[in-house]
Chimera marker file (.cmm) of the C-alpha trace (Angstrom):
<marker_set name="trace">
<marker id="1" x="101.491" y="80.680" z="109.495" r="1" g="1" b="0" radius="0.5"/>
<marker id="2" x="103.989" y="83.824" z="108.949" r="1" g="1" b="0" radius="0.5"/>
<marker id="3" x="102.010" y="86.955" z="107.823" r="1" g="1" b="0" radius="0.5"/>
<marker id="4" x="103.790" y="88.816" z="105.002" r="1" g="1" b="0" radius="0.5"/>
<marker id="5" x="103.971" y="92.584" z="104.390" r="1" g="1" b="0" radius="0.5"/>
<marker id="6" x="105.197" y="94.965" z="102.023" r="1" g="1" b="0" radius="0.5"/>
<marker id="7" x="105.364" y="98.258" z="103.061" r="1" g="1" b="0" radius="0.5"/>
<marker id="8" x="107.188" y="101.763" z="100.884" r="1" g="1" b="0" radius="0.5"/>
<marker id="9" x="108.620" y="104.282" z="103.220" r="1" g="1" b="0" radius="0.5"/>
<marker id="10" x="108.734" y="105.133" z="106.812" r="1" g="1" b="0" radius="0.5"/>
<marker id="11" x="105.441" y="106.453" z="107.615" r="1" g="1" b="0" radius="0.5"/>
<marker id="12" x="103.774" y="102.939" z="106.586" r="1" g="1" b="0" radius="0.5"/>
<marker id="13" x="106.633" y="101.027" z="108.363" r="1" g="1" b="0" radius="0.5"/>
<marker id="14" x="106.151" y="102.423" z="111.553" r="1" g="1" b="0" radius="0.5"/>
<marker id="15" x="102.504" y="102.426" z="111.308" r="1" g="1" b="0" radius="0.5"/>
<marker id="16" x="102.924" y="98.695" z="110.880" r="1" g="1" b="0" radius="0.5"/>
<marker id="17" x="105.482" y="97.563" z="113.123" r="1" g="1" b="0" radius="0.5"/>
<marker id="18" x="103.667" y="99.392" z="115.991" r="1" g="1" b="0" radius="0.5"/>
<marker id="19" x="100.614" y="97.917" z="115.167" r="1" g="1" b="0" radius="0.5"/>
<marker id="20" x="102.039" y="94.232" z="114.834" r="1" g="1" b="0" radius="0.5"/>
<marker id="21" x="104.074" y="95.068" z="118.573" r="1" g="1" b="0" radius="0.5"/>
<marker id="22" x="100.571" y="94.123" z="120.390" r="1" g="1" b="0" radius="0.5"/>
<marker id="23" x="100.457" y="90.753" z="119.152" r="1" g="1" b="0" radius="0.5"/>
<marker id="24" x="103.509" y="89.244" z="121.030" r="1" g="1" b="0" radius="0.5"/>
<marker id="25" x="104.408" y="87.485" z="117.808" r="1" g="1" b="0" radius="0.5"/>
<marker id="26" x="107.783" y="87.345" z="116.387" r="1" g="1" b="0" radius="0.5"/>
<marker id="27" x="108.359" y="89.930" z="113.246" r="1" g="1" b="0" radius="0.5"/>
<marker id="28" x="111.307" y="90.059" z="111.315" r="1" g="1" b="0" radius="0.5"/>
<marker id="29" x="111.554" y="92.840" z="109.032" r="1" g="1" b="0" radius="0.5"/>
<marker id="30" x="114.033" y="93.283" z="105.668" r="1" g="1" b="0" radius="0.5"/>
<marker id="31" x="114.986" y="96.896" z="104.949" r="1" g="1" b="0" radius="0.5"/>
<marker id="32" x="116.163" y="97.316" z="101.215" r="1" g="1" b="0" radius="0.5"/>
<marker id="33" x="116.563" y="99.871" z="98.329" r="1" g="1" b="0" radius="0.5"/>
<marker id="34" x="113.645" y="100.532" z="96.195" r="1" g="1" b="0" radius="0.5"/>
<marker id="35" x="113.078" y="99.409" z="92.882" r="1" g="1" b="0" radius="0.5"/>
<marker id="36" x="113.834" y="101.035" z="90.243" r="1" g="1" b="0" radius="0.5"/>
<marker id="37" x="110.645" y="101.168" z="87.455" r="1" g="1" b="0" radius="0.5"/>
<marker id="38" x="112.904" y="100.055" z="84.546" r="1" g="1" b="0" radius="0.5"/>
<marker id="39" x="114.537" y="96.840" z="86.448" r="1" g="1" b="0" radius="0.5"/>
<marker id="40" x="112.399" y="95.968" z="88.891" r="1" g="1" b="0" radius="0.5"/>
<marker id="41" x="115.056" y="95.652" z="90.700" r="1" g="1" b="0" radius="0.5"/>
<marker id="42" x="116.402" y="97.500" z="93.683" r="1" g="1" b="0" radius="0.5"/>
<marker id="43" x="119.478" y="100.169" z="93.550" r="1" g="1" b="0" radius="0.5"/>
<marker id="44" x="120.805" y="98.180" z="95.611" r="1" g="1" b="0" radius="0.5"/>
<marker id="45" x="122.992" y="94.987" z="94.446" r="1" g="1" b="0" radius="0.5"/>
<marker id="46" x="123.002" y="93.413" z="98.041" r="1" g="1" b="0" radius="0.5"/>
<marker id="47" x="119.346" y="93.993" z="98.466" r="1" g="1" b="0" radius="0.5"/>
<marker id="48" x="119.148" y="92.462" z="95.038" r="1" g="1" b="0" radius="0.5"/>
<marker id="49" x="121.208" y="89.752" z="95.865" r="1" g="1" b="0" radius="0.5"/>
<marker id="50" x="119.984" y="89.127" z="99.534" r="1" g="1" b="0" radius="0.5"/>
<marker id="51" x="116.552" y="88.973" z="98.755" r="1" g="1" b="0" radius="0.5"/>
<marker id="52" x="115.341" y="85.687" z="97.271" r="1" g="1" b="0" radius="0.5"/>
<marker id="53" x="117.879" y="83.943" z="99.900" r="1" g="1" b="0" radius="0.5"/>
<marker id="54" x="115.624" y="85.798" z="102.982" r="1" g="1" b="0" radius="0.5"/>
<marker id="55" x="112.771" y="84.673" z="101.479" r="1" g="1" b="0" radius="0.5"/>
<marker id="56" x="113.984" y="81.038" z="100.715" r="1" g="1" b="0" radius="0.5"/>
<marker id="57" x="114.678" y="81.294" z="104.226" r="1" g="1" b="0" radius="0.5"/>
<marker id="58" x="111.208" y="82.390" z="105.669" r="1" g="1" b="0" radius="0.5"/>
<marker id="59" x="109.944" y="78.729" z="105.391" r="1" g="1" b="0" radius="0.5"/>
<marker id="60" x="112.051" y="78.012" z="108.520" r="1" g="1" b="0" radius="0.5"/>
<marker id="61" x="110.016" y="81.148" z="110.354" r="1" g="1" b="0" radius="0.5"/>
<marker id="62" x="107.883" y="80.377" z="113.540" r="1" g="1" b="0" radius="0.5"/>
<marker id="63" x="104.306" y="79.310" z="112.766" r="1" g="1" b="0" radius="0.5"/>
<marker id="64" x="103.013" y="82.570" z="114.253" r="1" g="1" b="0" radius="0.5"/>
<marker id="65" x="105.321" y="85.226" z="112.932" r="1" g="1" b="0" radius="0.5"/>
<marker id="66" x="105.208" y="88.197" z="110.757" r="1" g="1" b="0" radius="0.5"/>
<marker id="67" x="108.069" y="89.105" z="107.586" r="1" g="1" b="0" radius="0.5"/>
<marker id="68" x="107.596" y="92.704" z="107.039" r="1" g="1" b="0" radius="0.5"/>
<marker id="69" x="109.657" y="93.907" z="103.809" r="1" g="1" b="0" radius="0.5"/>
<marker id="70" x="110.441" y="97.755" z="103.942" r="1" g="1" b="0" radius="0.5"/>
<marker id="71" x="111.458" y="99.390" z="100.922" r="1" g="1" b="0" radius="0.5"/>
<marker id="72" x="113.421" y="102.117" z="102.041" r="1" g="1" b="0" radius="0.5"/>
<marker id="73" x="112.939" y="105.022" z="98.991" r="1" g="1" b="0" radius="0.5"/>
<marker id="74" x="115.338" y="105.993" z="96.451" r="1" g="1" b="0" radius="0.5"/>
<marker id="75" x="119.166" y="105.985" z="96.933" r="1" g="1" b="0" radius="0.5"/>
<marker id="76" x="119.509" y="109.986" z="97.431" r="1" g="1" b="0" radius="0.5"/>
<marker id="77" x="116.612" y="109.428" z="100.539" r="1" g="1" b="0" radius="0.5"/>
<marker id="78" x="118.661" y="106.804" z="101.732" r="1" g="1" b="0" radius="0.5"/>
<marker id="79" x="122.474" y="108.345" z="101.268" r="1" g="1" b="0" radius="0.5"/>
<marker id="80" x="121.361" y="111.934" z="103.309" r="1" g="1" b="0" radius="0.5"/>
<marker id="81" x="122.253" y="111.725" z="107.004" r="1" g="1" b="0" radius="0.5"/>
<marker id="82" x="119.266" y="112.818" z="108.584" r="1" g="1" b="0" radius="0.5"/>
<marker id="83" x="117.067" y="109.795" z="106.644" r="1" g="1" b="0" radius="0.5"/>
<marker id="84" x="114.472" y="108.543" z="109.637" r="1" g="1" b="0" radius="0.5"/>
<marker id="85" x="115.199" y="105.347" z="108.836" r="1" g="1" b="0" radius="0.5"/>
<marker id="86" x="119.496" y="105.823" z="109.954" r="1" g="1" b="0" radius="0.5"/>
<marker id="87" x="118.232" y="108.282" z="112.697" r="1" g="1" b="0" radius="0.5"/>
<marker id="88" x="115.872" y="106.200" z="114.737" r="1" g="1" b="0" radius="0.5"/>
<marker id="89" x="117.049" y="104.209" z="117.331" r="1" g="1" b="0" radius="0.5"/>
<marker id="90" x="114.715" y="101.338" z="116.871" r="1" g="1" b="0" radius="0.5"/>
<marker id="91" x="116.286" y="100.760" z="113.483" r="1" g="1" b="0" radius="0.5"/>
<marker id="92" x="119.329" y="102.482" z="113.208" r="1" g="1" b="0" radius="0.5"/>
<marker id="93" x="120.531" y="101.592" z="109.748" r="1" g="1" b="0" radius="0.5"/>
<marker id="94" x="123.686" y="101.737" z="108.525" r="1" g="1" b="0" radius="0.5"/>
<marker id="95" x="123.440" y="99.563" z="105.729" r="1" g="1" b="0" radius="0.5"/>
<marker id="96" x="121.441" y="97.929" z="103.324" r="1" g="1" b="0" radius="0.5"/>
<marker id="97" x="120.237" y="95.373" z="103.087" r="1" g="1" b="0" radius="0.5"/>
<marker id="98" x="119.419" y="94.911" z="107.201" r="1" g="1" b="0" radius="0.5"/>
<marker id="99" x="117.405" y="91.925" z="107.757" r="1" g="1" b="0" radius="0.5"/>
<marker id="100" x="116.361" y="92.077" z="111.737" r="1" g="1" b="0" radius="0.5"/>
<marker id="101" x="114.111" y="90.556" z="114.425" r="1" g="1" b="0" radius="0.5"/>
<marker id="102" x="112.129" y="93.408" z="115.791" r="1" g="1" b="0" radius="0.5"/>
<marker id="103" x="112.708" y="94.572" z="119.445" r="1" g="1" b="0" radius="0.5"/>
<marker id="104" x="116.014" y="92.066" z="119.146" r="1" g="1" b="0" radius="0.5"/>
<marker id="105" x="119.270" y="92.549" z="119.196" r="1" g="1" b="0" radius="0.5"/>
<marker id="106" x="119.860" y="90.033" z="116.836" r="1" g="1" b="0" radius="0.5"/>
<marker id="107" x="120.116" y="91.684" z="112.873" r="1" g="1" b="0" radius="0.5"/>
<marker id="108" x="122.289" y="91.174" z="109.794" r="1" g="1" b="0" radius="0.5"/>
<marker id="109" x="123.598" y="93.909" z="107.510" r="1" g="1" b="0" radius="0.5"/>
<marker id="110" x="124.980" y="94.020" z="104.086" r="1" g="1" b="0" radius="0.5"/>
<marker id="111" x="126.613" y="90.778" z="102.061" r="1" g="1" b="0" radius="0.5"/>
<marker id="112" x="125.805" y="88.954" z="105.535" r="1" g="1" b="0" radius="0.5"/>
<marker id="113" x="121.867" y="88.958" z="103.992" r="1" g="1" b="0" radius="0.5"/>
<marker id="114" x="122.899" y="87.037" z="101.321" r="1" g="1" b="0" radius="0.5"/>
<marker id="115" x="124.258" y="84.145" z="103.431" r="1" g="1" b="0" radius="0.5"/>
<marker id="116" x="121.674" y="81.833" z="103.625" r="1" g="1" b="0" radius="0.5"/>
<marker id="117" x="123.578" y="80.070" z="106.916" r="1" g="1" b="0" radius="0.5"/>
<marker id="118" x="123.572" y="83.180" z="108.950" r="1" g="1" b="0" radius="0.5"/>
<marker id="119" x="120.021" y="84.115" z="107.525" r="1" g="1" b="0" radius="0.5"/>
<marker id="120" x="118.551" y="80.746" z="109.027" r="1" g="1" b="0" radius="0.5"/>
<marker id="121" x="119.839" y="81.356" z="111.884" r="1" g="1" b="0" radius="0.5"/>
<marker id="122" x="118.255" y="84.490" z="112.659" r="1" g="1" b="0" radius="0.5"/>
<marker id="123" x="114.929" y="83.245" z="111.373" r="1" g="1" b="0" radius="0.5"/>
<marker id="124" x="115.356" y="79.716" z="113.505" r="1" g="1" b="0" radius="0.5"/>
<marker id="125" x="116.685" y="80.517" z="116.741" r="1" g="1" b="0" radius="0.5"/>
<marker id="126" x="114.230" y="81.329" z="119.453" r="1" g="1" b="0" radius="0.5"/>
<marker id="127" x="114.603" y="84.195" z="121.514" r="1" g="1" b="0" radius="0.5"/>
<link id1="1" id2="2" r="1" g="1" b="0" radius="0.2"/>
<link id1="2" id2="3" r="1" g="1" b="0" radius="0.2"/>
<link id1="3" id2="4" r="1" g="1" b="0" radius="0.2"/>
<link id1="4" id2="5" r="1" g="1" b="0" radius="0.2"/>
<link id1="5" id2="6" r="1" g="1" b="0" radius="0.2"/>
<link id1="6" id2="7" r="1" g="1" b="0" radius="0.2"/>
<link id1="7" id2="8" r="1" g="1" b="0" radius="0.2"/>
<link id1="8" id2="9" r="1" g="1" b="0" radius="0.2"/>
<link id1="9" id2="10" r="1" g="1" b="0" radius="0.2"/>
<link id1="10" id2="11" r="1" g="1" b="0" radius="0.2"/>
<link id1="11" id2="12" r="1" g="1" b="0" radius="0.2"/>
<link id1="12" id2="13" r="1" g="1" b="0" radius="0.2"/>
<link id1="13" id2="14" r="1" g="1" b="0" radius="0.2"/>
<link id1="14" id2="15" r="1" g="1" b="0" radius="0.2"/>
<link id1="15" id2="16" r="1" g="1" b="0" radius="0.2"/>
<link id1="16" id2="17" r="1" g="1" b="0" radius="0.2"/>
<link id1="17" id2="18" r="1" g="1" b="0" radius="0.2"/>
<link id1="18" id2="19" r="1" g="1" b="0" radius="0.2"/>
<link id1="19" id2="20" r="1" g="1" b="0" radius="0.2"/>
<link id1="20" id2="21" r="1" g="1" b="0" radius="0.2"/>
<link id1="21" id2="22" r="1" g="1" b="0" radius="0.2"/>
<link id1="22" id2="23" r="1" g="1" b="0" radius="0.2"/>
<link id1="23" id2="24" r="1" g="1" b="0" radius="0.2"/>
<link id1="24" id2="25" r="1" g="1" b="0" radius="0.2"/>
<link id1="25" id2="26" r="1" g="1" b="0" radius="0.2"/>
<link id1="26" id2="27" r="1" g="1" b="0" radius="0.2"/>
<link id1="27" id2="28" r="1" g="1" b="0" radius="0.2"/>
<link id1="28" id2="29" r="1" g="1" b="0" radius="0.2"/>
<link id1="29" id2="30" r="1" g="1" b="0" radius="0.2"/>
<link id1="30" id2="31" r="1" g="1" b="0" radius="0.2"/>
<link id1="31" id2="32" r="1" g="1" b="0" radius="0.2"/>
<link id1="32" id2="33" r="1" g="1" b="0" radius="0.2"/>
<link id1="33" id2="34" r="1" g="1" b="0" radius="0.2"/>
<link id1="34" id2="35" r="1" g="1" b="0" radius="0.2"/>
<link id1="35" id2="36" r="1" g="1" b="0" radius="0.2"/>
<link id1="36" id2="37" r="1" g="1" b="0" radius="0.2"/>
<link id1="37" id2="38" r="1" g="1" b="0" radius="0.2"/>
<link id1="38" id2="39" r="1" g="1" b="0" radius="0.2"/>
<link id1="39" id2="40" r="1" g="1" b="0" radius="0.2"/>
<link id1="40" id2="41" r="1" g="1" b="0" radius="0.2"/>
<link id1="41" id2="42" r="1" g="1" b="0" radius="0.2"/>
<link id1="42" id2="43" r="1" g="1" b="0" radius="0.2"/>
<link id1="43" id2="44" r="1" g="1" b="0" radius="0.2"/>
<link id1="44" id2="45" r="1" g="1" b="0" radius="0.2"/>
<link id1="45" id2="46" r="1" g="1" b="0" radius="0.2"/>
<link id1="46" id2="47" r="1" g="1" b="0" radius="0.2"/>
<link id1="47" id2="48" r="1" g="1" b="0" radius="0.2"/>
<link id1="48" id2="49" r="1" g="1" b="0" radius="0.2"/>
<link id1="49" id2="50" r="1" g="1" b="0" radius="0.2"/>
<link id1="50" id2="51" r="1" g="1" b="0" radius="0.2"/>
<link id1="51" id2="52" r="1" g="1" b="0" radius="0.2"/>
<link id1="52" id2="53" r="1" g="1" b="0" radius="0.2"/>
<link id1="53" id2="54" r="1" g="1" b="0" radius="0.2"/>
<link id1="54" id2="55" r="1" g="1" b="0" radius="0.2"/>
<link id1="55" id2="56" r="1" g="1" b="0" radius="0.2"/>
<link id1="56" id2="57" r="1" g="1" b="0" radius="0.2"/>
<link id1="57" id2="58" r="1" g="1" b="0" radius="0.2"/>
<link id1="58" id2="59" r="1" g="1" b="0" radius="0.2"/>
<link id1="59" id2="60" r="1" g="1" b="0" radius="0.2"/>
<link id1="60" id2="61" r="1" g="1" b="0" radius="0.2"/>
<link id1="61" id2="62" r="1" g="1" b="0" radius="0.2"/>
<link id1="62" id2="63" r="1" g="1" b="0" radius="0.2"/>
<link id1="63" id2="64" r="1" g="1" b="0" radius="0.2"/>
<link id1="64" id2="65" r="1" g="1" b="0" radius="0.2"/>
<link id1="65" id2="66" r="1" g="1" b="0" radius="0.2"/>
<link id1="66" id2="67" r="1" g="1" b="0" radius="0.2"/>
<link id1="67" id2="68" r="1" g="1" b="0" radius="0.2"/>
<link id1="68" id2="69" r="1" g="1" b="0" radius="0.2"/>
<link id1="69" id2="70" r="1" g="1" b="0" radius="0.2"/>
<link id1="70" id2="71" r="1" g="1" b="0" radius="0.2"/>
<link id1="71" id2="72" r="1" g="1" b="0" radius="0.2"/>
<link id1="72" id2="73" r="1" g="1" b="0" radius="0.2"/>
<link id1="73" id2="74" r="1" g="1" b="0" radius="0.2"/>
<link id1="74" id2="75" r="1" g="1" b="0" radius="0.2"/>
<link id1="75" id2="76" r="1" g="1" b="0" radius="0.2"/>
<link id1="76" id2="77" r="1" g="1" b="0" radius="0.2"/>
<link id1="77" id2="78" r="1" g="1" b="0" radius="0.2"/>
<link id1="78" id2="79" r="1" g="1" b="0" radius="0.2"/>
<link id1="79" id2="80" r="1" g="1" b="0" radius="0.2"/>
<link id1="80" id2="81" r="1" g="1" b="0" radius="0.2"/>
<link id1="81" id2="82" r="1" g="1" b="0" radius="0.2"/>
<link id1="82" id2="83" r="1" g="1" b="0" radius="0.2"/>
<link id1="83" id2="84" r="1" g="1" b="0" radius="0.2"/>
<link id1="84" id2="85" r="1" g="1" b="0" radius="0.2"/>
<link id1="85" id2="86" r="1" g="1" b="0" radius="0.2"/>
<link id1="86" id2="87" r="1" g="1" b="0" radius="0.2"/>
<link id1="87" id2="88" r="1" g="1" b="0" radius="0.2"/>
<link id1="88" id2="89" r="1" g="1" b="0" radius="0.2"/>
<link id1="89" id2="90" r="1" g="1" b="0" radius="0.2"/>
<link id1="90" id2="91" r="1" g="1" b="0" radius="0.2"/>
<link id1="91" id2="92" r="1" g="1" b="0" radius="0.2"/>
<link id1="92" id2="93" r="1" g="1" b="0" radius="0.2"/>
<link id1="93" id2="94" r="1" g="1" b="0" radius="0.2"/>
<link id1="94" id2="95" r="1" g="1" b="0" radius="0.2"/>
<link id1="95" id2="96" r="1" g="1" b="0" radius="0.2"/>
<link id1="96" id2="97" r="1" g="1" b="0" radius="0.2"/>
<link id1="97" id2="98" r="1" g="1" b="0" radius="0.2"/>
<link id1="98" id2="99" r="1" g="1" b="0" radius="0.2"/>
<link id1="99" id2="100" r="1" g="1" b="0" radius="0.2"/>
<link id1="100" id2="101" r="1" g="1" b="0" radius="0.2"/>
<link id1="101" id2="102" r="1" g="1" b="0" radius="0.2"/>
<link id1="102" id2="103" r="1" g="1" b="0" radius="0.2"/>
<link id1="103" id2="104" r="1" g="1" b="0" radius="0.2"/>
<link id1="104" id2="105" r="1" g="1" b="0" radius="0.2"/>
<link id1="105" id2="106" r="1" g="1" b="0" radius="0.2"/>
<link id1="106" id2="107" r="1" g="1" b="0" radius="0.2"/>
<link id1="107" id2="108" r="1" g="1" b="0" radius="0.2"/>
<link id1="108" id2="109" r="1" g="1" b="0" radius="0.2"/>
<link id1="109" id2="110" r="1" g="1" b="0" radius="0.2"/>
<link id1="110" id2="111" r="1" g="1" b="0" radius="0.2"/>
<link id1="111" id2="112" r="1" g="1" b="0" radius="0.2"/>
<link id1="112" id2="113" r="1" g="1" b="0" radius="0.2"/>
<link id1="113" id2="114" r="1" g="1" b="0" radius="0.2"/>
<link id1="114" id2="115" r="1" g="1" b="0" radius="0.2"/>
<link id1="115" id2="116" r="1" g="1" b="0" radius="0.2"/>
<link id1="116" id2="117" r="1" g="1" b="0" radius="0.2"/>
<link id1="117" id2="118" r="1" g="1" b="0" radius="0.2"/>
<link id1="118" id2="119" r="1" g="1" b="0" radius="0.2"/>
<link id1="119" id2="120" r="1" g="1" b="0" radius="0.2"/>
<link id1="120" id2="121" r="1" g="1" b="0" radius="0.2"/>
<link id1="121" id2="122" r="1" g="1" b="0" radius="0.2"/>
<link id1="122" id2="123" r="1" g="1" b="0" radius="0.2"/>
<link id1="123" id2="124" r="1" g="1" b="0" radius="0.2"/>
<link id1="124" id2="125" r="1" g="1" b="0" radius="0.2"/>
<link id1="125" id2="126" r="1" g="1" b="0" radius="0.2"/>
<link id1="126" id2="127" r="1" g="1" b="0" radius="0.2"/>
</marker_set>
């Protein structure tokens, strides 16, 4: 059964992903805007967009998997060059949304999140 998180910020992802590496399972992990308190919705209009297709698209995940969904802070956090989340090499954003499998080369960025083709693909194909 895929495991679902929700984690705010870098600190908690990285805490997490690490912690999930041991397992040998599969995690694929959706970075997006945060929400703003008045919508609900992300800043974001891909992220807003892309999400309920990713998620559509989890019931096609491997049995023993993990979906980790990273809210990545507000837009200024996100827009400054030295945000963690662009800067580290195990991510290396450069858009939003990102949907990728961890420790893979295989990711999606931007409108591509939305397409729920290319998104079952990712989640489907065994590495």
């Amino acid at each position: 059964m895929l495991v679902q998180h929700q984690v705010k910020g870098y600190e908690e992802f990285t805490k997490l992903a690490e912690s999930l590496e041991s397992s040998g399972q599969t995690i694929y992990i959706l970075f997006s805007g945060g929400k703003e308190q008045q919508t609900g919705l992300s800043w974001c209009n891909y992220c807003v967009k892309a999400e309920p297709v990713v998620y559509d698209c989890l019931k096609h995940s491997q049995e023993d998997s993990f979906f980790i969904h990273v809210d990545v802070g507000e837009r200024d956090f996100w827009n400054n060059v030295n945000c963690p989340f662009r800067k580290d090499p195990r991510t290396h954003l450069v858009s939003l949304p990102t949907l990728l499998r961890w420790k893979s080369p295989q990711r999606l960025d931007g409108e591509r999140c939305s397409d729920t083709r290319l998104v079952e693909m990712l989640i489907i194909d065994e590495v």
